[in-house]
DRENDO-1510 file (C-alpha; in Angstrom, 1 decimal, always signed):
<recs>
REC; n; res; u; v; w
REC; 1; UNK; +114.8; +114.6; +75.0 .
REC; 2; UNK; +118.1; +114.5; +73.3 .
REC; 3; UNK; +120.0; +110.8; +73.0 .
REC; 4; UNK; +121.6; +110.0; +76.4 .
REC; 5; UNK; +124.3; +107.4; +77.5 .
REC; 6; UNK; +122.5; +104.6; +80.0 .
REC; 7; UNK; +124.4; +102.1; +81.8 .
REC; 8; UNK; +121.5; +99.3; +83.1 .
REC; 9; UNK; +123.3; +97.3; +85.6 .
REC; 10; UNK; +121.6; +93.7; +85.7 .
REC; 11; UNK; +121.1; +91.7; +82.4 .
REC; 12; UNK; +118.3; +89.9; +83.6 .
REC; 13; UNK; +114.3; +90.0; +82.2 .
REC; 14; UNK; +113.6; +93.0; +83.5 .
REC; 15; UNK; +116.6; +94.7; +82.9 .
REC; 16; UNK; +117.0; +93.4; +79.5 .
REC; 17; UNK; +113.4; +94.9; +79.0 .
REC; 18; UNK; +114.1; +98.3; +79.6 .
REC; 19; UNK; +117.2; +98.3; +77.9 .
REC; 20; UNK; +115.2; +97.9; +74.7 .
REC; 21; UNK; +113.1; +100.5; +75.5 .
REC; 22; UNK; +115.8; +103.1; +76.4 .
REC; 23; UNK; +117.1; +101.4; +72.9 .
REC; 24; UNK; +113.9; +102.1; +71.2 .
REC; 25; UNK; +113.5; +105.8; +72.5 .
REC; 26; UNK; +117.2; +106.6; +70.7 .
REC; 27; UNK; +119.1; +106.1; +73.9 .
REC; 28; UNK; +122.7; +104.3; +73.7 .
REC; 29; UNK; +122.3; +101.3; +75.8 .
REC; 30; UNK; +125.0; +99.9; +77.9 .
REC; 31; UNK; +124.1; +96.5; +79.7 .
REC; 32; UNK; +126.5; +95.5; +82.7 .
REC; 33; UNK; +126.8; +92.1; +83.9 .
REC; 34; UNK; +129.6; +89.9; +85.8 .
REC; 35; UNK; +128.8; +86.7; +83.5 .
REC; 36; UNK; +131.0; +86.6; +80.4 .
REC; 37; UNK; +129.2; +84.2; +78.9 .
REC; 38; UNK; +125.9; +86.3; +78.8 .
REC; 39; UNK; +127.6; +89.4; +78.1 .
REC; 40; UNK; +129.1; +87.5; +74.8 .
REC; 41; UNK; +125.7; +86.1; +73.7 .
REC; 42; UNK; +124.4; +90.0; +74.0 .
REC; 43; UNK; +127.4; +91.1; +71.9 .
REC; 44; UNK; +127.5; +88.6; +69.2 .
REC; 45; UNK; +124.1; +86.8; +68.9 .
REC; 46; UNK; +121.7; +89.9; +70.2 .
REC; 47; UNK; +119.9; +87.8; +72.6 .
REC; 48; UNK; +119.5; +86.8; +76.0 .
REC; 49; UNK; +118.1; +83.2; +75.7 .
REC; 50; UNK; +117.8; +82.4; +79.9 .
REC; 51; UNK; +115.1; +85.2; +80.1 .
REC; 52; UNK; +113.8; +85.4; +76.5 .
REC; 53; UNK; +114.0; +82.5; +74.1 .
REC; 54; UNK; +112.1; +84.0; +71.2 .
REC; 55; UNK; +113.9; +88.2; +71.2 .
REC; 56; UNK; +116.1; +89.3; +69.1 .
REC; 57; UNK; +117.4; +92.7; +70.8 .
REC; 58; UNK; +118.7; +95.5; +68.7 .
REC; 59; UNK; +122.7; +95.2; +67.8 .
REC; 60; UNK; +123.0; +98.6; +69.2 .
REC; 61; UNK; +122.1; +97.8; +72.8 .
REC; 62; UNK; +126.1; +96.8; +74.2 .
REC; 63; UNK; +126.9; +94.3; +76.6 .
REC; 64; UNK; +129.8; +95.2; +78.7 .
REC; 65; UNK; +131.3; +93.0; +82.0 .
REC; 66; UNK; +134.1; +95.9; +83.1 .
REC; 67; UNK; +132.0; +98.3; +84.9 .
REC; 68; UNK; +134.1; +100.6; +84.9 .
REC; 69; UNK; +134.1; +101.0; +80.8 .
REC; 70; UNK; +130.0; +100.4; +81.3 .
REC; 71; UNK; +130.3; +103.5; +83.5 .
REC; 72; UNK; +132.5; +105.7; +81.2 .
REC; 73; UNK; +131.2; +109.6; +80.4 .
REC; 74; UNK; +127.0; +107.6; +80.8 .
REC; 75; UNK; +124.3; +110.6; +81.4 .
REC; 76; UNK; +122.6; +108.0; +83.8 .
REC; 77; UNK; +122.8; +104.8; +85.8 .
REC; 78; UNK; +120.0; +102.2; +86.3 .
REC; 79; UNK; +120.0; +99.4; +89.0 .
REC; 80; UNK; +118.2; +96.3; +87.9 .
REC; 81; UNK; +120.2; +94.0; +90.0 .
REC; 82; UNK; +118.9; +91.5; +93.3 .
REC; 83; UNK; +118.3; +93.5; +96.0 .
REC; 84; UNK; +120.7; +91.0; +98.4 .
REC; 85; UNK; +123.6; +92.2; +95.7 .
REC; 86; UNK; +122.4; +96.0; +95.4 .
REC; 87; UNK; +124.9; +97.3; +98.2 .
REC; 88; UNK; +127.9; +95.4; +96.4 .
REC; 89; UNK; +127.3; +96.6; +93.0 .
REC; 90; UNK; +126.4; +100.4; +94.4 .
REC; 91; UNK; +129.9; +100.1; +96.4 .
REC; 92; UNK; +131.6; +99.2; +93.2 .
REC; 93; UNK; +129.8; +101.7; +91.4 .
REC; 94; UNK; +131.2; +104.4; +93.8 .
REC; 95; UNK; +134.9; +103.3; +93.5 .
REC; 96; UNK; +135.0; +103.9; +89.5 .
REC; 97; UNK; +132.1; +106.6; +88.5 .
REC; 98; UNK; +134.1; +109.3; +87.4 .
REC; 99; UNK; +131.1; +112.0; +86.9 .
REC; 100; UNK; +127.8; +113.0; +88.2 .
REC; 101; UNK; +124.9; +111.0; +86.9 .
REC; 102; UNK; +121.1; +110.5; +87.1 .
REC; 103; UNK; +120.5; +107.6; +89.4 .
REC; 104; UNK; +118.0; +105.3; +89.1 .
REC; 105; UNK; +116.6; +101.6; +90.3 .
REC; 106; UNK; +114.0; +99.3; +88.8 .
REC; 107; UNK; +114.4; +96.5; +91.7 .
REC; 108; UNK; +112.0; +95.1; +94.4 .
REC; 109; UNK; +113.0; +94.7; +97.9 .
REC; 110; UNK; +113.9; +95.2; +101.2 .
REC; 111; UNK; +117.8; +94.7; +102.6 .
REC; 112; UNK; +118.2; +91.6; +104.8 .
REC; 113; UNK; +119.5; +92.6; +108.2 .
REC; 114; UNK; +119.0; +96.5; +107.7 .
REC; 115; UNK; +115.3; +96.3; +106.6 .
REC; 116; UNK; +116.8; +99.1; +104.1 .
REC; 117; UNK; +114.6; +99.8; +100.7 .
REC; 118; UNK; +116.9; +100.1; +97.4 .
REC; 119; UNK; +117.0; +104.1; +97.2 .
REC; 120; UNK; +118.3; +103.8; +100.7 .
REC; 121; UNK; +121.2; +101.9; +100.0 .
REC; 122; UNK; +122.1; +103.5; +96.7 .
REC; 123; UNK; +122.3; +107.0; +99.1 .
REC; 124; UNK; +124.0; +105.7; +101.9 .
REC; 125; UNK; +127.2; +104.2; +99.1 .
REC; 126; UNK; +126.7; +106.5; +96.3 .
REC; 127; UNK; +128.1; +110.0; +97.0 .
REC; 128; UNK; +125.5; +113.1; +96.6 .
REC; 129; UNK; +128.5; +115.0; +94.7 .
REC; 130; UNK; +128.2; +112.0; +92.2 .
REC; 131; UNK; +124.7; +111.4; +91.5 .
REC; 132; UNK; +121.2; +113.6; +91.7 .
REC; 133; UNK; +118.2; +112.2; +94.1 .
REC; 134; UNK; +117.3; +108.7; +93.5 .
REC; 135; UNK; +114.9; +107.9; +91.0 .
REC; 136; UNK; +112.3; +104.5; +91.7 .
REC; 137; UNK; +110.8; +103.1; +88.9 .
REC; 138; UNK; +108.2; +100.9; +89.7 .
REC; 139; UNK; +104.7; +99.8; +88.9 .
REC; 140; UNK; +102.8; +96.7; +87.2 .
REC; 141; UNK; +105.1; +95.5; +84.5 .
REC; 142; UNK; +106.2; +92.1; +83.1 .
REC; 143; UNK; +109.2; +91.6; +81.6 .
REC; 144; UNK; +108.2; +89.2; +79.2 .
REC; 145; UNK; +105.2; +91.7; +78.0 .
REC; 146; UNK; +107.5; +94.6; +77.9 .
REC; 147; UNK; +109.8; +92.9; +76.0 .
REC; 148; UNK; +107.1; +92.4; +72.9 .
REC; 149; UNK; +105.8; +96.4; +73.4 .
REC; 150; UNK; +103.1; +95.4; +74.9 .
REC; 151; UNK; +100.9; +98.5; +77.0 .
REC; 152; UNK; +103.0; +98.9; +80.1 .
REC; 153; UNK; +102.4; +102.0; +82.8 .
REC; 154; UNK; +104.2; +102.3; +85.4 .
REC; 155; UNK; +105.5; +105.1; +88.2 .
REC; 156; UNK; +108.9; +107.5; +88.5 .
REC; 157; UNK; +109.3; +108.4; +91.8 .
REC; 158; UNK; +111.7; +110.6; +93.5 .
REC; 159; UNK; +112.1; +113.5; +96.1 .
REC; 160; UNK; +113.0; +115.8; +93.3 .
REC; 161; UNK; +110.4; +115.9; +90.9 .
REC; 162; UNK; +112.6; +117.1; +88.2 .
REC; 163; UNK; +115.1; +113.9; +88.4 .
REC; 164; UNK; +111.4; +112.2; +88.5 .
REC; 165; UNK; +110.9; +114.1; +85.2 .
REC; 166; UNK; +114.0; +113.2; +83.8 .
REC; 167; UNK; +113.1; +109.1; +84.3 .
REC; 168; UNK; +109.2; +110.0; +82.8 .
REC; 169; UNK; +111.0; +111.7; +79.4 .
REC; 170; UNK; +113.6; +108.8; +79.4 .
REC; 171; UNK; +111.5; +106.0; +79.1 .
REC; 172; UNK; +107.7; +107.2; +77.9 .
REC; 173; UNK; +107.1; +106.2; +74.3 .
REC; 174; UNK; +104.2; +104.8; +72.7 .
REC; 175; UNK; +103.8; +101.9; +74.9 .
REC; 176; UNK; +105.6; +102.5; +77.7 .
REC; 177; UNK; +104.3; +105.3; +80.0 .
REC; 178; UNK; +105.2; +106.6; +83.2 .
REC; 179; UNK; +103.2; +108.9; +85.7 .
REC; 180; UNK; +105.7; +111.0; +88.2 .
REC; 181; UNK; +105.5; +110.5; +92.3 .
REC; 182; UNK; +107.2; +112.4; +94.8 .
REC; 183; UNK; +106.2; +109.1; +97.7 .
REC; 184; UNK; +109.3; +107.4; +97.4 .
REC; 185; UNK; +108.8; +105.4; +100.5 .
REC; 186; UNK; +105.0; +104.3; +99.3 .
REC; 187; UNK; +106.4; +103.3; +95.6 .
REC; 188; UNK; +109.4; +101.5; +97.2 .
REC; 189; UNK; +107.1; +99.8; +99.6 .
REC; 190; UNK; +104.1; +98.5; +97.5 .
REC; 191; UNK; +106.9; +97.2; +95.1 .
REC; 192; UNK; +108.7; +95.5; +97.6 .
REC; 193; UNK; +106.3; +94.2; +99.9 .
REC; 194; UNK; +103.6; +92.9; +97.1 .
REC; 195; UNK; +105.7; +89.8; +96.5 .
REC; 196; UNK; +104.9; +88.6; +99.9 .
REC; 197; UNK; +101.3; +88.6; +99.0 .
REC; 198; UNK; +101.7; +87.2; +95.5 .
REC; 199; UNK; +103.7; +84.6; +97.2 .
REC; 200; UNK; +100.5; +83.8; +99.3 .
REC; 201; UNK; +97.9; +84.3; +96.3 .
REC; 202; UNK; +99.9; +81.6; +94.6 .
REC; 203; UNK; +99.8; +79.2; +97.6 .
REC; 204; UNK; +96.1; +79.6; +97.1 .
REC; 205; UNK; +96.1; +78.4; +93.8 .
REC; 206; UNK; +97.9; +75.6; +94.5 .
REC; 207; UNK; +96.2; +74.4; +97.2 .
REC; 208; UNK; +93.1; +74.3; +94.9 .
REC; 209; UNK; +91.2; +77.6; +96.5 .
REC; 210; UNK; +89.2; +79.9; +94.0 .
REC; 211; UNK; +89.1; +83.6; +92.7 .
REC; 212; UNK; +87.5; +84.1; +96.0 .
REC; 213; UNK; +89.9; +83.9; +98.0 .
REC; 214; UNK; +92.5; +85.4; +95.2 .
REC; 215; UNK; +90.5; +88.6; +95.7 .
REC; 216; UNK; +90.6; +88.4; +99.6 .
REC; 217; UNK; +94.4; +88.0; +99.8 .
REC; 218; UNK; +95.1; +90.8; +97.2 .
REC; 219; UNK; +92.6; +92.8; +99.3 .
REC; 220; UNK; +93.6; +92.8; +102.9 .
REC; 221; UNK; +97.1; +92.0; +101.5 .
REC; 222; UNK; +97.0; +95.6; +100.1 .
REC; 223; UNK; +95.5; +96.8; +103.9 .
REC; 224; UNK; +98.9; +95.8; +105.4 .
REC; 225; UNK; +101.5; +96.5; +103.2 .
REC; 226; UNK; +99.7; +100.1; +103.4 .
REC; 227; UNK; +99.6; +99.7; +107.1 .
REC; 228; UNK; +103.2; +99.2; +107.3 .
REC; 229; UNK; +104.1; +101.8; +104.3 .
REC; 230; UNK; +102.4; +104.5; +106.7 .
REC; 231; UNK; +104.0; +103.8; +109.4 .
REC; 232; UNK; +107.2; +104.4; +107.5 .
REC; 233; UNK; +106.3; +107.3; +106.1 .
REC; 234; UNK; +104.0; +106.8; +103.0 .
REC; 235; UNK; +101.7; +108.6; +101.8 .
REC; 236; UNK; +98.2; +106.4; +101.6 .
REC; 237; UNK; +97.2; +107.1; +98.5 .
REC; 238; UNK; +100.2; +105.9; +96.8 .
REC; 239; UNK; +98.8; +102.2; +97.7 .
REC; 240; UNK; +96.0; +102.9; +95.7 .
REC; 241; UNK; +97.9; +104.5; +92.5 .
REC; 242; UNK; +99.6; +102.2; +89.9 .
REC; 243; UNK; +102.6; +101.1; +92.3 .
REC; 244; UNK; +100.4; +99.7; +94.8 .
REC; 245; UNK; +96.9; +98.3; +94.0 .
REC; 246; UNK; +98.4; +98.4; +90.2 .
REC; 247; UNK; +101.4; +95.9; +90.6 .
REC; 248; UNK; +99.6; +94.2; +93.5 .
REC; 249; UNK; +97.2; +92.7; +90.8 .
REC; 250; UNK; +99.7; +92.3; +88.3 .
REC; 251; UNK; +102.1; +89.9; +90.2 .
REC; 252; UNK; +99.5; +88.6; +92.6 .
REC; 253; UNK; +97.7; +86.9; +89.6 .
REC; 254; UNK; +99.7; +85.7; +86.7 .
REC; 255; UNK; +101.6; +83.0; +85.8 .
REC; 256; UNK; +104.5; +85.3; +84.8 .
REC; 257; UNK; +105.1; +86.2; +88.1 .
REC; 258; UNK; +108.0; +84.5; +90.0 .
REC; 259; UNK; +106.5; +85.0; +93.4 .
REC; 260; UNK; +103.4; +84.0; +92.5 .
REC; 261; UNK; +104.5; +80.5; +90.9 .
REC; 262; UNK; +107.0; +79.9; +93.9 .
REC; 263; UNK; +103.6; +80.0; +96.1 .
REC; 264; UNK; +101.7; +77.9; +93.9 .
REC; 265; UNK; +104.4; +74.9; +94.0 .
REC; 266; UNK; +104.3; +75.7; +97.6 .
REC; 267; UNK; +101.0; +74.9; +97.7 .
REC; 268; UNK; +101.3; +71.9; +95.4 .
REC; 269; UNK; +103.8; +70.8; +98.4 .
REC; 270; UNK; +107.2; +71.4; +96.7 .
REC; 271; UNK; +109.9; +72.5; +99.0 .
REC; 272; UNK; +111.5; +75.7; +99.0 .
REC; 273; UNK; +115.0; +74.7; +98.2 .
REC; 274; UNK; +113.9; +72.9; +95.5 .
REC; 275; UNK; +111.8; +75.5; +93.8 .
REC; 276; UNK; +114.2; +78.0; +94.7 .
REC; 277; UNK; +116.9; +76.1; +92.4 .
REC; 278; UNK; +114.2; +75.1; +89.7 .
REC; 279; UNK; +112.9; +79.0; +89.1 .
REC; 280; UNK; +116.6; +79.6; +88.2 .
REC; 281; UNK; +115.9; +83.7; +89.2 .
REC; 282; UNK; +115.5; +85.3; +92.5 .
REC; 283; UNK; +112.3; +85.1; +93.9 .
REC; 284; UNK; +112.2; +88.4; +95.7 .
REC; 285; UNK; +109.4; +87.6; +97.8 .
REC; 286; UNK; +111.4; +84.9; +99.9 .
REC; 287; UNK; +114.0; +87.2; +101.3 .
REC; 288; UNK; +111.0; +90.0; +101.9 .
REC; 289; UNK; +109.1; +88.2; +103.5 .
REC; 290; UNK; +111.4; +87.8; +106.5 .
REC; 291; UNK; +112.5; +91.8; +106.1 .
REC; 292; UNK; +109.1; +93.0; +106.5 .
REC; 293; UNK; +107.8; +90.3; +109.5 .
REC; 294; UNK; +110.9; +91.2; +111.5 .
REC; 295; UNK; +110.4; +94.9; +110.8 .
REC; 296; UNK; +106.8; +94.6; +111.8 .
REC; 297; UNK; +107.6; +93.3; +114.8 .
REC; 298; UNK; +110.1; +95.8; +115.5 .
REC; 299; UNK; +107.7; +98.5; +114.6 .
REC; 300; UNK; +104.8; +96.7; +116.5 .
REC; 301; UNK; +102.3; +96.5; +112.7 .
REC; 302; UNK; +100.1; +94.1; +112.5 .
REC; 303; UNK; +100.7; +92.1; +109.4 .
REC; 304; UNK; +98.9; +88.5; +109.8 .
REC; 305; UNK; +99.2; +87.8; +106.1 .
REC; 306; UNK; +102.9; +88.2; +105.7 .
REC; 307; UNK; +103.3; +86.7; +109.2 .
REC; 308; UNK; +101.4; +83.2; +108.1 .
REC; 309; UNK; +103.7; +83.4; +105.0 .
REC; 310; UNK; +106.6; +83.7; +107.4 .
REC; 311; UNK; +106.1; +80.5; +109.1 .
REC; 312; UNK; +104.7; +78.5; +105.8 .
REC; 313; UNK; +108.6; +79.7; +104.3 .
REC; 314; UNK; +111.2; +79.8; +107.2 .
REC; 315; UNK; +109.2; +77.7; +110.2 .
REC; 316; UNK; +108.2; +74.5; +108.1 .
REC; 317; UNK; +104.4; +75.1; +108.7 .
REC; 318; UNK; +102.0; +73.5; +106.3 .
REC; 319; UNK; +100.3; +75.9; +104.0 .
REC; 320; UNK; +96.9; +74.6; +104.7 .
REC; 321; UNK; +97.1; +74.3; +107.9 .
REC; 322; UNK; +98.6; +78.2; +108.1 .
REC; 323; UNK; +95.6; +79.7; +105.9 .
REC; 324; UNK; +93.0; +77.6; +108.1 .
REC; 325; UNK; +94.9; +79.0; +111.2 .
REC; 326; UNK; +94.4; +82.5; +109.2 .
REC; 327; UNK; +90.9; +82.1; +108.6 .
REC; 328; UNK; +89.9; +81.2; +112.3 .
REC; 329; UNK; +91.8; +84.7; +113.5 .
REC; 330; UNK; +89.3; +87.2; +116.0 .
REC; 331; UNK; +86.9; +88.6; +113.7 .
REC; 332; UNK; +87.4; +92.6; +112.9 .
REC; 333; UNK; +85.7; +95.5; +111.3 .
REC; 334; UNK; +86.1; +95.8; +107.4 .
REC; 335; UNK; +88.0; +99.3; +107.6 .
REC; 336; UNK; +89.3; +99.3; +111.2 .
REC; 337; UNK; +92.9; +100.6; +109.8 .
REC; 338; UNK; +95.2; +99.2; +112.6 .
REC; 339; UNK; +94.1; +95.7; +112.1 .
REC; 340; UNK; +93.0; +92.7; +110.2 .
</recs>
């Protein structure tokens, strides 16, 4: 593939991440972010000390906070922004893009309110005459292994497999690969909806509970969030691919993951707001766990997991006391798909 522009919009972990590998494939990198401050350090000292303490980032990779210059002649735009932010940022994108670009989104989550999944959004504000079909990349990845090259695979999904093909050539190298999908609901899904259950798998471990019940919550957690991915419109065997089972694993047992260390102070008995403000990122899992119980209910799934996560974050209950409550549920057959 011949060198291409690349704005990354978000200059956190993960989109500082990929910005070095779009660096490290030849690309030119332009990183977009509303804190001066952070763009400066990116300019001048090549590094991005809130995320990454010990990286040193390649002077080439630019740090720009006018979008509109971050934005000027690129051959392609990548969201790595919140999701709560997404439909800002895309609106803003739309006022000042000036050509047709390759769209892509590296982000988690479901819209508050609108139950909406990124690609959604990015449709809905971003004109079709100024962009190609939306590209999701997605899969089991942390930042802070990416960052040192470490072995990373991960999915490019999108209705048209050639813009799908365009993502796989832009970022594949020798320790970055990614596979092509055409289940854009099922990728957007598993990656939004496993940081409920990471969430819970953390709560576990700080309640004191074992890799027993680690693999029971990453297990029947992966039964509903493909319950409620099919009912969307998923494909099934997406959940079991990289972007489902894959990043299930990955965030749903390390220490690396957000989600899973807001659940385990959770568990320790910490209070929300005050983890919230102490993890100093978005937890992603907070906000979608409240999307996907109230679109579960609207849509009738059954989704006990994410529902006892529900009340543990917005209805005060205990986290004990809502696994035990879990636990003592009607007992059900193994693969009975509608329920749990």
């Amino acid at each position: 593939m011949n060198p291409q522009k690349i704005a990354v919009l978000g200059p956190g972990s993960w989109g500082t991440a990929l910005s070095q590998v779009l660096n490290d494939n030849g690309h030119e990198v332009r990183i977009w972010g509303n804190n001066s401050e952070q763009m400066s350090e990116i300019n001048e000292h090549h590094t991005n000390k809130r995320y990454f303490k010990d990286v040193v980032l390649d002077e080439k990779i630019k740090a720009f906070e006018n979008l509109e210059e971050a934005l000027t002649d690129v051959d392609a735009v990548l969201f790595v922004v919140p999701t709560k932010v997404t439909r800002l940022v895309a609106q803003q994108v739309a006022q000042v893009l000036k050509n047709k670009v390759h769209l892509l989104h590296a982000s988690k989550g479901l819209e508050q309110g609108t139950h909406a999944r990124i690609s959604s959004i990015l449709e809905e504000e971003i004109p079709a005459s100024y962009r190609g079909e939306v590209v999701v990349v997605s899969g089991p990845s942390h930042a802070e292994e990416t960052i040192v090259r470490d072995i990373t695979l991960i999915s490019a999904a999108s209705k048209d497999h050639a813009e799908a093909k365009y993502a796989q050539n832009l970022f594949s190298n020798d320790y970055f690969r990614l596979y092509t999908n055409t289940d854009v609901v099922g990728v957007e899904t598993a990656g939004a909806l496993k940081n409920i259950i990471a969430v819970g798998a953390g709560a576990l471990h700080g309640l004191g509970f074992g890799d027993n019940a680690k693999a029971a919550i990453i297990t029947r957690g992966l039964t509903e969030i493909t319950r409620l991915g099919v009912a969307l419109g998923a494909e099934p065997l997406t959940y079991s691919g990289l972007s489902g089972v894959g990043d299930l694993i990955v965030t749903g047992t390390s220490i690396h993951s957000r989600n899973w260390r807001a659940g385990d102070a959770l568990g320790r008995g910490e209070k929300l707001e005050e983890i919230e403000r102490n993890m100093g990122m978005v937890i992603e899992g907070v906000s979608t766990t409240k999307a996907a119980y109230e679109l579960a209910q609207q849509l009738k799934i059954e989704m006990p997991i994410t529902e006892t996560i529900y009340r543990v974050l917005y209805e005060n209950v205990d986290a004990k006391t809502a696994i035990l409550e879990l636990m003592r549920r009607e007992a059900r057959e193994e693969n009975e798909f509608n329920q749990l």
